[in-house]
N, CA, C and O of each residue as an XYZ file, in Angstrom:
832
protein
N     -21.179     -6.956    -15.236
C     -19.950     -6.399    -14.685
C     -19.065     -5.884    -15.823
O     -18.647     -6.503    -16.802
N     -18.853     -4.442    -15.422
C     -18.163     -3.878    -16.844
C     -16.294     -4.602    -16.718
O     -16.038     -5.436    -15.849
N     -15.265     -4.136    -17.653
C     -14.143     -4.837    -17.676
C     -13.115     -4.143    -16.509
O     -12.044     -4.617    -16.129
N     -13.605     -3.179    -16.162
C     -12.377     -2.534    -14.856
C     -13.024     -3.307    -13.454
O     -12.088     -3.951    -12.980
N     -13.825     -3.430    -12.903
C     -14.932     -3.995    -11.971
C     -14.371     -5.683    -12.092
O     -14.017     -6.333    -11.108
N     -14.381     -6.233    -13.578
C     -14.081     -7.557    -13.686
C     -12.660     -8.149    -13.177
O     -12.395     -9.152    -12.515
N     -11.753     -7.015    -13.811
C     -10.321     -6.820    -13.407
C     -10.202     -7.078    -11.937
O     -10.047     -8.194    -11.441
N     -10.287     -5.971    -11.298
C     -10.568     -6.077     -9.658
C     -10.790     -7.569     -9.256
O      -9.980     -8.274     -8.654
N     -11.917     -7.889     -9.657
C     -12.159     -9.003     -8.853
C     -11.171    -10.295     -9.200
O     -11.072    -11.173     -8.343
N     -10.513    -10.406    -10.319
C      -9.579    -11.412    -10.862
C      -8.651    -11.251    -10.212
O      -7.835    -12.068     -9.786
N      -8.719    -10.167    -10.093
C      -6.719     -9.509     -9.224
C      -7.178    -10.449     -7.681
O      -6.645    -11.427     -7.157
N      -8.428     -9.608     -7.284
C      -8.225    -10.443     -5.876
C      -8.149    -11.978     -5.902
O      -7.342    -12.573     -5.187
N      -8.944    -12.577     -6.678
C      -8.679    -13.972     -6.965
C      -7.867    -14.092     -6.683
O      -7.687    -14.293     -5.482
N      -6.485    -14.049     -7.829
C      -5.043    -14.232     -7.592
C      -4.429    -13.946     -6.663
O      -3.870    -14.844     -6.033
N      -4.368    -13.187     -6.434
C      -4.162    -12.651     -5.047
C      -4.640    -13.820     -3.635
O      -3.934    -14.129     -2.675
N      -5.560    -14.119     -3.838
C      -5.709    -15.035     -2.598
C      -5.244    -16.673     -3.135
O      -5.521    -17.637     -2.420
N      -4.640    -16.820     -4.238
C      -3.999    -18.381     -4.211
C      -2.905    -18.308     -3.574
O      -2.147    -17.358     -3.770
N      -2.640    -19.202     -2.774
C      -1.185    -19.157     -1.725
C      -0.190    -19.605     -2.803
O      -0.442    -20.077     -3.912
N       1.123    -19.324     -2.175
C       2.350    -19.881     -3.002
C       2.247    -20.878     -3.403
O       2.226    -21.162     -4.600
N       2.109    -22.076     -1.940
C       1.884    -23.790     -2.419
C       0.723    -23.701     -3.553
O       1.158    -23.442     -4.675
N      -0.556    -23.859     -3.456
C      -1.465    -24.159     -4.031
C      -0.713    -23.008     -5.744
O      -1.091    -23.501     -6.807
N      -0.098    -22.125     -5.853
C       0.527    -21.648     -7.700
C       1.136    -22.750     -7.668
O       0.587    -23.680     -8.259
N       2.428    -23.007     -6.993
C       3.394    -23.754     -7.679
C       2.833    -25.351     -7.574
O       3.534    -26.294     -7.939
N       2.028    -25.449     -7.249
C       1.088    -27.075     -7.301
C       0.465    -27.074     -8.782
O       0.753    -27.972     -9.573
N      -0.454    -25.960     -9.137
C      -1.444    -25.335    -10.054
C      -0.594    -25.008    -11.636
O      -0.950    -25.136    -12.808
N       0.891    -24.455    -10.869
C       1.534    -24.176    -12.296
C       2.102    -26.074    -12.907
O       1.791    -26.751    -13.887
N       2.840    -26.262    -11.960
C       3.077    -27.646    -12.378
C       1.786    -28.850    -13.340
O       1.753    -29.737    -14.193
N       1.096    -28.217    -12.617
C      -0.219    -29.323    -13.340
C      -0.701    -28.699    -15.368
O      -1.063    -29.165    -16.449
N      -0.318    -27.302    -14.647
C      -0.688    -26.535    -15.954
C       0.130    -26.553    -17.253
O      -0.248    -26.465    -18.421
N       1.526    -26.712    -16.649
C       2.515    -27.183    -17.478
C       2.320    -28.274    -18.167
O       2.308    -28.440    -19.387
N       2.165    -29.018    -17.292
C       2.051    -30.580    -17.815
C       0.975    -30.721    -18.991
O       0.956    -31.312    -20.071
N       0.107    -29.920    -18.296
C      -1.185    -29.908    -19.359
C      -0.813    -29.212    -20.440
O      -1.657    -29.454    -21.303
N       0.056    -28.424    -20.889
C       0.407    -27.540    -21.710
C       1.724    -28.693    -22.896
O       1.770    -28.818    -24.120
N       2.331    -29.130    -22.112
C       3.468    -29.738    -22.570
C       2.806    -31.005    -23.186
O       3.473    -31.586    -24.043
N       1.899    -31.382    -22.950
C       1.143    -32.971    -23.267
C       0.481    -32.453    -24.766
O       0.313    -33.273    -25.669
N       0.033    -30.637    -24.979
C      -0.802    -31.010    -26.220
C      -0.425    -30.611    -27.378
O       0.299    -29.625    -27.518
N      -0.954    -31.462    -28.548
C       0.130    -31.424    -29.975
C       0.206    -30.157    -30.798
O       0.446    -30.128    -32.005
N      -0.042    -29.020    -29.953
C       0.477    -27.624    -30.434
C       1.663    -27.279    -30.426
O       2.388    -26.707    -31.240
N       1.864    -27.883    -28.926
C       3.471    -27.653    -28.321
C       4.248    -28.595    -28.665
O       5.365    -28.233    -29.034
N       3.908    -30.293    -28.670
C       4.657    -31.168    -29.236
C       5.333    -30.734    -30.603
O       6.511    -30.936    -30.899
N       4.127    -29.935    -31.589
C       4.962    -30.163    -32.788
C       5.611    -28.917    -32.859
O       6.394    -28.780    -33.800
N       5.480    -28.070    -32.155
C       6.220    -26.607    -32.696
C       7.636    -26.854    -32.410
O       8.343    -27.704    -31.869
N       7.724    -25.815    -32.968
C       9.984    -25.807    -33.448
C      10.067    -24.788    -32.538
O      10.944    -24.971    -31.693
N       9.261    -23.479    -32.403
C       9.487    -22.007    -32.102
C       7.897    -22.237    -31.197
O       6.819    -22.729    -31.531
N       8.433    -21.578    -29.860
C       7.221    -21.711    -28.756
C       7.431    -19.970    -28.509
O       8.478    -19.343    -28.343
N       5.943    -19.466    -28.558
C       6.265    -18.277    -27.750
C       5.623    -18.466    -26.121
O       4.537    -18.962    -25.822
N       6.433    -18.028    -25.409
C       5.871    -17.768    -23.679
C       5.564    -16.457    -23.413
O       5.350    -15.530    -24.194
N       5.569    -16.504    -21.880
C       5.623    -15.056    -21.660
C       6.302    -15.234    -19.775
O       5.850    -16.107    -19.034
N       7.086    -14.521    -19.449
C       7.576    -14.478    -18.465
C       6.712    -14.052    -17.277
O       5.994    -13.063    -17.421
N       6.721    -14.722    -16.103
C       5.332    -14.412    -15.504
C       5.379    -13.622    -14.211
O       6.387    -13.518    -13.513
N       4.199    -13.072    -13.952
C       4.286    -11.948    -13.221
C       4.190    -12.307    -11.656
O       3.595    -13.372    -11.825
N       4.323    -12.222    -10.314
C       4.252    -12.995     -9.151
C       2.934    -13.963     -8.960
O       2.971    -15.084     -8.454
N       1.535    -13.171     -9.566
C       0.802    -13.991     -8.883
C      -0.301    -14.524    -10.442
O      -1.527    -14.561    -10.549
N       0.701    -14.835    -11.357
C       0.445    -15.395    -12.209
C       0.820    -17.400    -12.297
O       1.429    -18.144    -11.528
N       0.272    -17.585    -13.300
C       1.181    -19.188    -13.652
C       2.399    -19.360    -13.948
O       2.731    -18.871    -15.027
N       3.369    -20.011    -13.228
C       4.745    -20.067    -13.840
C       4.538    -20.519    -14.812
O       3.588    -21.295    -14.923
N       5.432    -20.173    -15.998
C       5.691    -20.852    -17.073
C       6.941    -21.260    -16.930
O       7.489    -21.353    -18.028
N       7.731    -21.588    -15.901
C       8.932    -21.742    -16.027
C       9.380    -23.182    -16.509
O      10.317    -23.336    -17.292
N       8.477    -24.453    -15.867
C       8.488    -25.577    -16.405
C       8.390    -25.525    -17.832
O       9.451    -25.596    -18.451
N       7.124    -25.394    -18.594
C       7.244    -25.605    -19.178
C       8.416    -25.430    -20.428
O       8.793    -26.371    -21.125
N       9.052    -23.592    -20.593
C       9.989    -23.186    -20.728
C      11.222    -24.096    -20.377
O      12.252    -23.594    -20.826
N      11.354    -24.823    -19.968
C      12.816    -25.676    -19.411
C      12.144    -26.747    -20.108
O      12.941    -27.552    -20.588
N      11.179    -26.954    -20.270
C      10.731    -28.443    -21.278
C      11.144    -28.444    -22.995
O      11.639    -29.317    -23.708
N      10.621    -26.819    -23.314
C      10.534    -26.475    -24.421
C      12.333    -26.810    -25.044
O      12.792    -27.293    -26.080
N      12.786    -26.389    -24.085
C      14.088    -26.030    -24.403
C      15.008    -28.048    -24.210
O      15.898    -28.466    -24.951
N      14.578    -28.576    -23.409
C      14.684    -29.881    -23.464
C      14.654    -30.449    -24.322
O      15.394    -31.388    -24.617
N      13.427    -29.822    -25.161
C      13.160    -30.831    -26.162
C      13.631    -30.296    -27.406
O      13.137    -30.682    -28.465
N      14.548    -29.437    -27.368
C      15.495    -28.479    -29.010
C      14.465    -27.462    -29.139
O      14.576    -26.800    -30.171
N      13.211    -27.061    -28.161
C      12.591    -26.188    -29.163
C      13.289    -24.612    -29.101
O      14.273    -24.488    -28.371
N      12.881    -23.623    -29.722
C      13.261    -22.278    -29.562
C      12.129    -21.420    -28.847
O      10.980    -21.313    -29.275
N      12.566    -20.896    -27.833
C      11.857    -19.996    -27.048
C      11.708    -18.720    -27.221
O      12.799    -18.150    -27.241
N      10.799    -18.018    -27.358
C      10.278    -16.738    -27.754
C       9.872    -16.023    -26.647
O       9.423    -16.898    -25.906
N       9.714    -14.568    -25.876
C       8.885    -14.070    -24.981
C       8.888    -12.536    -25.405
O       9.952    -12.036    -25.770
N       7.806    -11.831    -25.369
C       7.338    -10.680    -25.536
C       8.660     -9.789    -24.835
O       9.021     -9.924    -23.666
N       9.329     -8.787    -25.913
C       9.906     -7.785    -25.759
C       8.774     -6.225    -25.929
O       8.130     -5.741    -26.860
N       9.015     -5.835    -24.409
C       7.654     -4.635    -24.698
C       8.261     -3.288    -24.810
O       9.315     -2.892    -24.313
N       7.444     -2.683    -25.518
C       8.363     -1.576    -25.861
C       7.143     -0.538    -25.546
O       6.321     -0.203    -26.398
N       7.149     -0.061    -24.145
C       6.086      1.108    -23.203
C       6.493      2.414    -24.146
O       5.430      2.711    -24.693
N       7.249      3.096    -24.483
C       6.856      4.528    -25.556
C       5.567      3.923    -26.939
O       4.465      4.404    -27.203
N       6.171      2.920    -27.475
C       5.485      2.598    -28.823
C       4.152      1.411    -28.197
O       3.249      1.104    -28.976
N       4.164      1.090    -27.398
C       2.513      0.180    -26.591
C       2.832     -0.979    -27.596
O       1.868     -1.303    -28.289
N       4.117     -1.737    -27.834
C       3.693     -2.926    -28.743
C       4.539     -3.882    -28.226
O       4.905     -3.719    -27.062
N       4.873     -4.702    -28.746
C       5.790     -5.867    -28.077
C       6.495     -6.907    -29.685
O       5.947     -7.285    -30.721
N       7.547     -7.004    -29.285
C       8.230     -7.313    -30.062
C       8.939     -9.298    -29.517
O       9.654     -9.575    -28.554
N       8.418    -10.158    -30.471
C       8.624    -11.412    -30.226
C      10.515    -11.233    -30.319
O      11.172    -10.680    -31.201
N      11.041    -12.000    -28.929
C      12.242    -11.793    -28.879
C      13.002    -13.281    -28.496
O      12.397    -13.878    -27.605
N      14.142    -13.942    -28.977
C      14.558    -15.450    -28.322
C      15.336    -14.899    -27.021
O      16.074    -13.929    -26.852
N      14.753    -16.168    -25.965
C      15.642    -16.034    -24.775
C      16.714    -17.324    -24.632
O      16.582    -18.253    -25.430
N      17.713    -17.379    -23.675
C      18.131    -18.879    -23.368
C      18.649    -18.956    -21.969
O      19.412    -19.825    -21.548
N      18.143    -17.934    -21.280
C      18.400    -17.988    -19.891
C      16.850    -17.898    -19.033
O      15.983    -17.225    -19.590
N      16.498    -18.565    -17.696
C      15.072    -17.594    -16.978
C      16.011    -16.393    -16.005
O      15.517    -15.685    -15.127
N      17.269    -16.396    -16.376
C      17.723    -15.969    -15.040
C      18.477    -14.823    -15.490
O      18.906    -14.261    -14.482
N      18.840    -14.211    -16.543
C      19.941    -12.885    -17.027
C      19.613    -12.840    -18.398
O      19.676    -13.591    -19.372
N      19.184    -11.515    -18.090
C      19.189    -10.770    -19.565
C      17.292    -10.037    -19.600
O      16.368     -9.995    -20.413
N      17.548     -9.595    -18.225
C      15.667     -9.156    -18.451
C      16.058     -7.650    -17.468
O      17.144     -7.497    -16.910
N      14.967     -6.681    -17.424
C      15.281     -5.699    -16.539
C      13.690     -5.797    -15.643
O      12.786     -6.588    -15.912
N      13.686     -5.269    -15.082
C      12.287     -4.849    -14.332
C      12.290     -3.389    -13.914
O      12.724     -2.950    -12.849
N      11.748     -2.711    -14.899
C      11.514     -1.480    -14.622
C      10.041     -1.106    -14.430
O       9.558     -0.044    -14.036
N       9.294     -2.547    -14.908
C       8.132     -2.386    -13.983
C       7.924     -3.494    -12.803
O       7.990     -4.675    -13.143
N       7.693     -3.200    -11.532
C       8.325     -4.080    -10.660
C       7.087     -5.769    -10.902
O       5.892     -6.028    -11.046
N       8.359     -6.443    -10.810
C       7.284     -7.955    -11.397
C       7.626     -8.182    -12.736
O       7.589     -9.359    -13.093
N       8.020     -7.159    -13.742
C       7.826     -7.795    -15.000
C       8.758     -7.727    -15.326
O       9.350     -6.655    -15.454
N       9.495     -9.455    -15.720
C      10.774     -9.366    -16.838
C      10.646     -8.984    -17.714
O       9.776     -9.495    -18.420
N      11.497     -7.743    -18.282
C      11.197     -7.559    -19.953
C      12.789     -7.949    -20.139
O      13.754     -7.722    -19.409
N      12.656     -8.761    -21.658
C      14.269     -8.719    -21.866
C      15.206     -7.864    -22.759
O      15.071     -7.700    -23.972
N      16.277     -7.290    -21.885
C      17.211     -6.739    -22.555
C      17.869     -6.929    -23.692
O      18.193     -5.934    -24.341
N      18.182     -8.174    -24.138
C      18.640     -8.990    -24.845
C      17.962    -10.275    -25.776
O      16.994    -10.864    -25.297
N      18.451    -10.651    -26.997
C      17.893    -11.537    -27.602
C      18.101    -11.369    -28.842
O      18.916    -10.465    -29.022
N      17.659    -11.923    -29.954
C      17.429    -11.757    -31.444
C      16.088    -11.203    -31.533
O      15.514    -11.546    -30.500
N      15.476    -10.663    -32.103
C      14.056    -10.684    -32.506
C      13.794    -11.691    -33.657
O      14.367    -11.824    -34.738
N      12.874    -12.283    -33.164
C      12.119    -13.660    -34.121
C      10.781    -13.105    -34.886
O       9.838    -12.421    -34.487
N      11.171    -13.824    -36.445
C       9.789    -13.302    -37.091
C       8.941    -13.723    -36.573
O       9.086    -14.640    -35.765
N       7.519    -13.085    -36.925
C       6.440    -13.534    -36.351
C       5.743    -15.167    -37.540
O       4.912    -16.021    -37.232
N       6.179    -15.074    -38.261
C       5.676    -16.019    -39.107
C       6.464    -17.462    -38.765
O       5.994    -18.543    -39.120
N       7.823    -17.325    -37.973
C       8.675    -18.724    -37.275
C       8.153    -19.185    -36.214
O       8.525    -20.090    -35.466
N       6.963    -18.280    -36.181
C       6.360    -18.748    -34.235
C       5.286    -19.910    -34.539
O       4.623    -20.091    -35.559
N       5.307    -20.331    -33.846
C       4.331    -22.185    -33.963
C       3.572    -21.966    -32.959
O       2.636    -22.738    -33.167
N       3.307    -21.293    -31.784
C       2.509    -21.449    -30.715
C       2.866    -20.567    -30.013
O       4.034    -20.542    -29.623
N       1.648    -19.259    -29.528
C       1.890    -18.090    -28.616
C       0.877    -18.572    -27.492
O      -0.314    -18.807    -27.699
N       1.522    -18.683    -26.279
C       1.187    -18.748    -25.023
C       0.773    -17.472    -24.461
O       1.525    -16.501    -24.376
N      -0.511    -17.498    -24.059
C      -0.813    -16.249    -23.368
C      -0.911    -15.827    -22.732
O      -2.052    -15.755    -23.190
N      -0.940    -14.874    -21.199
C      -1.314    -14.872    -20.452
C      -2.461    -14.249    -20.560
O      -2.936    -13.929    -21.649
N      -3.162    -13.956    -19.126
C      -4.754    -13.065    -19.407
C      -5.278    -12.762    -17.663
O      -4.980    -13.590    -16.802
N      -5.976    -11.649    -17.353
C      -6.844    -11.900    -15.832
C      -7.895    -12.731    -16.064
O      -8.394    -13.032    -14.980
N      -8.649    -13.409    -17.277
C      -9.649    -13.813    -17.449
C     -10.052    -14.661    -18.625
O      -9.364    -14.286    -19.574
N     -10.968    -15.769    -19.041
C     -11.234    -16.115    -19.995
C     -12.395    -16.738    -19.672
O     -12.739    -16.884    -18.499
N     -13.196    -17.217    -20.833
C     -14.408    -17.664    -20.739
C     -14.389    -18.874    -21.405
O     -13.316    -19.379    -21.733
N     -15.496    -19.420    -21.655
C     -15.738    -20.707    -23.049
C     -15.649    -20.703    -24.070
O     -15.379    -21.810    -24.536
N     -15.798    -19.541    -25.094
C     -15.844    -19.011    -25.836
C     -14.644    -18.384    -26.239
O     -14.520    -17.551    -27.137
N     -13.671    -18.906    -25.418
C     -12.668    -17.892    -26.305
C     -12.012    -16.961    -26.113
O     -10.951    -16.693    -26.677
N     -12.648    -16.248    -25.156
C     -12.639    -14.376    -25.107
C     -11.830    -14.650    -23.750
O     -11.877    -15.576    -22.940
N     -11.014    -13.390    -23.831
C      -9.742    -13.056    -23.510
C     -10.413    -11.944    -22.474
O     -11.572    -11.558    -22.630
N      -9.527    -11.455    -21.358
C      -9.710    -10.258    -20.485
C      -8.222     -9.869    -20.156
O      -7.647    -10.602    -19.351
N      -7.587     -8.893    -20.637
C      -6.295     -8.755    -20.638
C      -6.213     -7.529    -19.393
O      -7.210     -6.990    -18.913
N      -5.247     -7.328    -19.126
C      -4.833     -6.141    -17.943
C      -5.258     -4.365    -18.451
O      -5.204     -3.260    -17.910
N      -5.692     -4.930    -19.825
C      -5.885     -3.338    -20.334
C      -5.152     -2.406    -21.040
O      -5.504     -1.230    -21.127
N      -3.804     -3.015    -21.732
C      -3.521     -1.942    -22.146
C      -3.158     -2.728    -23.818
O      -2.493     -2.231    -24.726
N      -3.756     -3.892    -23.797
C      -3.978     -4.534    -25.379
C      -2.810     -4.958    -26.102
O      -2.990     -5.372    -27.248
N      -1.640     -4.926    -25.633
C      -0.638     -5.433    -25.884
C      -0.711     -6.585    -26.860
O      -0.101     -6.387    -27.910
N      -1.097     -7.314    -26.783
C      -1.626     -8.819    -26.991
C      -2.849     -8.970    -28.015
O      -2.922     -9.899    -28.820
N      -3.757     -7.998    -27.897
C      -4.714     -7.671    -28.843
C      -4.153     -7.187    -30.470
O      -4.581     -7.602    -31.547
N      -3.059     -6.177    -30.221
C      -2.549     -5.480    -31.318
C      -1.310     -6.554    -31.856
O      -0.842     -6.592    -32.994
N      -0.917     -7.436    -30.650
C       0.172     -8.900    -31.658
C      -0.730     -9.672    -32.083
O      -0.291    -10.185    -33.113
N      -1.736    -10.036    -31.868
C      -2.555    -11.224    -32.296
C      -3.050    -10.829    -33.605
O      -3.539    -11.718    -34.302
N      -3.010     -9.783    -33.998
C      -3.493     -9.012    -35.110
C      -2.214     -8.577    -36.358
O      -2.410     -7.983    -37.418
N      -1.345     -8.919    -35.995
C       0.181     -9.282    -37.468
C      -0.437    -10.067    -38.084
O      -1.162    -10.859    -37.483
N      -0.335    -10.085    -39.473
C      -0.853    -10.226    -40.639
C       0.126    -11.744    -40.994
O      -0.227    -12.643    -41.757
N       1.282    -11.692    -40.277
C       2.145    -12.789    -40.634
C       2.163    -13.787    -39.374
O       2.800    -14.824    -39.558
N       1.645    -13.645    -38.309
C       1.055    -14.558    -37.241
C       0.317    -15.610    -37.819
O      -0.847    -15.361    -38.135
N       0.736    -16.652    -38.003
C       0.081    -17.452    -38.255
C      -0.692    -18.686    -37.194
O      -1.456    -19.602    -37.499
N      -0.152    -18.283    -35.890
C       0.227    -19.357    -34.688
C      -1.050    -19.552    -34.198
O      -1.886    -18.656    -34.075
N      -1.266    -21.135    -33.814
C      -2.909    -20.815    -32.696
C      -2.255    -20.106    -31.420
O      -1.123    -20.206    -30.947
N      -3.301    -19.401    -31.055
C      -2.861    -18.717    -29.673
C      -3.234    -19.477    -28.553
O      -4.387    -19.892    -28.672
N      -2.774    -19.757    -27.682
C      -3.254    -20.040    -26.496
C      -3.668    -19.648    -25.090
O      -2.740    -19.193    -24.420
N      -4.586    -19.703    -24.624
C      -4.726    -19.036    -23.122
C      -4.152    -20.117    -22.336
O      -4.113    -21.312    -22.630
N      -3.561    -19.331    -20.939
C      -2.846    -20.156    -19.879
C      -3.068    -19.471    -18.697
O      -2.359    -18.537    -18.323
N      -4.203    -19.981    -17.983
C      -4.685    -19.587    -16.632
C      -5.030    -20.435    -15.893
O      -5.312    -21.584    -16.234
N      -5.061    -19.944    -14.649
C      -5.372    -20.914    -13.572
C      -7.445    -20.778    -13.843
O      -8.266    -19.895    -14.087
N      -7.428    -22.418    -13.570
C      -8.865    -22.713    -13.551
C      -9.814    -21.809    -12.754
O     -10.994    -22.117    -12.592
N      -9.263    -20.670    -12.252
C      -9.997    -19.804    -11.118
C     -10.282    -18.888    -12.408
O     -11.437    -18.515    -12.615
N      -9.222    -18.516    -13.290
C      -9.786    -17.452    -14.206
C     -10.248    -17.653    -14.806
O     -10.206    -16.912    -15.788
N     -11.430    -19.206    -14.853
C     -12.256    -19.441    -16.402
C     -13.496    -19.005    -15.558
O     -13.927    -19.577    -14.557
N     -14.111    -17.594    -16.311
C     -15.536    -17.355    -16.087
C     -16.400    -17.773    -16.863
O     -16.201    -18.586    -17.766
N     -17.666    -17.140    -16.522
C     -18.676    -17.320    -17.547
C     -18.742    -16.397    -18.825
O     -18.954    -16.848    -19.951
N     -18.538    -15.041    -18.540
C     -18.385    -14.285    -19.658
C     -17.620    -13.324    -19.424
O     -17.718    -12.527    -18.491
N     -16.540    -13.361    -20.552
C     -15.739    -12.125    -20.942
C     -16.356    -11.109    -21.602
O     -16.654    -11.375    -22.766
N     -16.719     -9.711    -21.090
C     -16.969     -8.391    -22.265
C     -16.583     -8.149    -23.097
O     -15.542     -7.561    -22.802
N     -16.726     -8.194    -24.572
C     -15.801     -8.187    -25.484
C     -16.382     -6.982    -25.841
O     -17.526     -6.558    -25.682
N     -15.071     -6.349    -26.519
C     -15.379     -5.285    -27.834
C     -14.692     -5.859    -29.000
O     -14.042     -6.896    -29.129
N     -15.063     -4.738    -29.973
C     -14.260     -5.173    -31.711
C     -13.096     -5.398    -31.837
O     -12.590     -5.678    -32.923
N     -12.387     -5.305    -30.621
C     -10.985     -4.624    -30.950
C      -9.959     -6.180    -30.219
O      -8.765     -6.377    -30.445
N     -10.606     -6.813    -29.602
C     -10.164     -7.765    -28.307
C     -10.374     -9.044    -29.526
O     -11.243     -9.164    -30.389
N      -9.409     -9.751    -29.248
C      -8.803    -10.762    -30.019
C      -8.772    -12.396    -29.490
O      -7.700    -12.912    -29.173
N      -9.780    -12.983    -29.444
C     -10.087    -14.307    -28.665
C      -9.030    -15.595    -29.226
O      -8.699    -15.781    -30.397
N      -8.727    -16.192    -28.342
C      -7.445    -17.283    -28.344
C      -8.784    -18.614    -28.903
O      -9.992    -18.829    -28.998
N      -7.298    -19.230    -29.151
C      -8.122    -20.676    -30.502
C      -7.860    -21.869    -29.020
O      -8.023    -23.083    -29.140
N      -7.446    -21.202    -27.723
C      -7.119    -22.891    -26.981
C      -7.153    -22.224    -25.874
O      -6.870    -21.026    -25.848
N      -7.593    -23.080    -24.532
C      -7.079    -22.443    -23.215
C      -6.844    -23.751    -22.451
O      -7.566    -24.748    -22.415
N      -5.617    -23.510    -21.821
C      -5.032    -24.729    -21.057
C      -4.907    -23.799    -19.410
O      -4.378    -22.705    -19.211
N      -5.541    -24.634    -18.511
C      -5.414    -24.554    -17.057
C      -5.197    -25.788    -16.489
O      -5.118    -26.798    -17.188
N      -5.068    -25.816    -15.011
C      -4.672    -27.019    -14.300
C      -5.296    -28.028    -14.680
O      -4.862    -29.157    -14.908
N      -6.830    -27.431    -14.787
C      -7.835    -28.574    -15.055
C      -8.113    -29.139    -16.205
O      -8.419    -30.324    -16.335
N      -8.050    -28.562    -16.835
C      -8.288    -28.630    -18.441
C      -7.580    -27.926    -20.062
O      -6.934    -26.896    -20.252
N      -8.071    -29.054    -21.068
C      -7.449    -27.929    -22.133
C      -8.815    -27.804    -22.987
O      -9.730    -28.627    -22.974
N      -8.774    -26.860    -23.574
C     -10.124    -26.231    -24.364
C      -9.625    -25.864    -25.468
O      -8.531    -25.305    -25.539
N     -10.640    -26.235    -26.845
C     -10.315    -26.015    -28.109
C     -11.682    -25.211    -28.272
O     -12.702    -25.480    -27.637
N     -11.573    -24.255    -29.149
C     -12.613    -23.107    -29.497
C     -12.767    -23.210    -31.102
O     -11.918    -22.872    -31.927
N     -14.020    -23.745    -31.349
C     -14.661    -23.146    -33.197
C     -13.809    -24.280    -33.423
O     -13.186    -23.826    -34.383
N     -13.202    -25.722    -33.190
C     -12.398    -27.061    -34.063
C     -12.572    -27.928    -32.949
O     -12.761    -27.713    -31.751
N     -12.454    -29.027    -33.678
C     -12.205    -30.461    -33.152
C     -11.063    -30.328    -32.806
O     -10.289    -29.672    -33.504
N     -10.577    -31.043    -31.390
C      -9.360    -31.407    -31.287
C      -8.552    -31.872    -31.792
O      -8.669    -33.097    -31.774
N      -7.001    -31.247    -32.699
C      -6.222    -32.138    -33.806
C      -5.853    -33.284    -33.363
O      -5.419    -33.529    -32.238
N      -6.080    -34.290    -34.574
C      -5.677    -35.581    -33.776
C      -4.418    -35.843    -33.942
O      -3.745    -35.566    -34.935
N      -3.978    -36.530    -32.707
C      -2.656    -36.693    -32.551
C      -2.771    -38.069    -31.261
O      -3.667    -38.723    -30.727
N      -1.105    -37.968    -31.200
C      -1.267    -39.421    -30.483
C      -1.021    -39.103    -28.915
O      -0.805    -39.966    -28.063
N      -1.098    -37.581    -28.668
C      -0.567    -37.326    -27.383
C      -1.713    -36.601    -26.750
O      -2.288    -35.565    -27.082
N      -1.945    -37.667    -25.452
C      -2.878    -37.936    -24.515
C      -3.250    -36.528    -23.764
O      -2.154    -36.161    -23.342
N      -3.860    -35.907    -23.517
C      -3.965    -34.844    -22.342
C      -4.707    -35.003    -21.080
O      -5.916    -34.881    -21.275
N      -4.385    -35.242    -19.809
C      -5.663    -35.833    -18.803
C      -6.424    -34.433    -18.594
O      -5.989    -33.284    -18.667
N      -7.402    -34.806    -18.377
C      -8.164    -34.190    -17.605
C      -8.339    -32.974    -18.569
O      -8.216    -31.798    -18.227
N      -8.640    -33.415    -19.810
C      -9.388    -32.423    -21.152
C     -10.906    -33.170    -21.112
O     -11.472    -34.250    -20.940
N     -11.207    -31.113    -21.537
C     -13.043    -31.151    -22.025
C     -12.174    -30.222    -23.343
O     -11.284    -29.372    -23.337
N     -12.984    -30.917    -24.416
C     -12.707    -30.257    -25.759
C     -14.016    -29.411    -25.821
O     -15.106    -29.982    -25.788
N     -13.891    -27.722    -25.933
C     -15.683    -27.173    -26.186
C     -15.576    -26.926    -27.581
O     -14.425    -26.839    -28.009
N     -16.409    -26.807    -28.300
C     -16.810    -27.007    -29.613
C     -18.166    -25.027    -29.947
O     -18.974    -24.419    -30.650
N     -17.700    -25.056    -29.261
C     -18.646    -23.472    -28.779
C     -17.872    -22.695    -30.434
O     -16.715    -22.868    -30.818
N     -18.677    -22.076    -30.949
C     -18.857    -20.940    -31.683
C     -17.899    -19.520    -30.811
O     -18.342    -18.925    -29.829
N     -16.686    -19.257    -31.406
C     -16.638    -18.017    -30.885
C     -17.744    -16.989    -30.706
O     -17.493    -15.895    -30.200
């Protein structure tokens, strides 16, 4: 299945999780997200504001911020195709939607990329391995690729979007972690040790 064909079918996925069963799915995902020592130790969290029939990140975001951290979310900039890491401190003012569904924010500081401790990702897709299936227009491919990024990246999908294989090309940029309802996944490392528990982790040890 080529990557537009793959798309499709992820969309419908999502598309058929009901409201209850996201906001059941995001809560669990949070939790799973907030429990592992990427996020414990970072100072500077990047998110991403989520689209209707995506994972809220909103918990976790209200955790981050609970706990003193600094919140980051993709400022996109559609003439130049890039996105610019930006601080927020509201979920509720200071974003526009000029594409319908997507907060982009109006407002903020821009944060270096080298202060970021952990980029949360979104994706239509991921596999075992790593590999990423983005909406297509690489946004995320071309940030993961700053020279001063130092951050593990993370995938954050619902357990419906872990396939068997993502299509990769040269250009597509595979995440070091993927956290869903069900699980958290470490790619090419051992899980860092730390003292904070995650339920319902399979660590894969897979070779990008």
């Amino acid at each position: 299945m080529d990557k537009a064909q793959l798309r499709l079918e992820l969309q419908k996925c999502l598309a058929g999780i009901s409201a209850e069963q996201r906001k059941e799915k995001s809560r669990r995902a949070c939790r799973n997200l907030i429990a592992t020592p990427e996020f414990q130790n970072a100072s500077t969290v990047m998110m991403y504001m989520s689209l209707p029939h995506e994972l809220d990140t909103s918990e976790a975001i209200l955790c981050a911020w609970q706990l003193g951290k600094t919140v980051v979310v993709p400022k996109v900039s559609w003439q130049q195709r890039h996105m610019i890491p930006v601080q927020i401190n509201s979920l509720e003012t200071g974003f526009s939607e000029e594409v319908p569904g997507l907060r982009n924010p109006i407002t903020g500081a821009p944060v270096p990329f080298e202060d970021i401790d952990m980029v949360v990702a979104p994706g239509l897709g991921f596999d075992r391995r790593g590999n990423r299936l983005g909406r297509g227009g690489s946004y995320y491919d071309r940030f993961f690729t700053n020279k001063e990024l130092k951050a593990p990246k993370c995938g954050f999908a619902f357990s419906e979007q872990v396939i068997g294989t993502v299509p990769v090309t040269e250009h597509d940029v595979p995440v070091d972690m993927l956290v869903t309802d069900e699980e958290v996944l470490y790619f090419g490392k051992d899980k860092p040790a730390s003292g904070v528990k995650v339920k319902k982790t399979r660590v894969s040890r897979q070779d990008k």
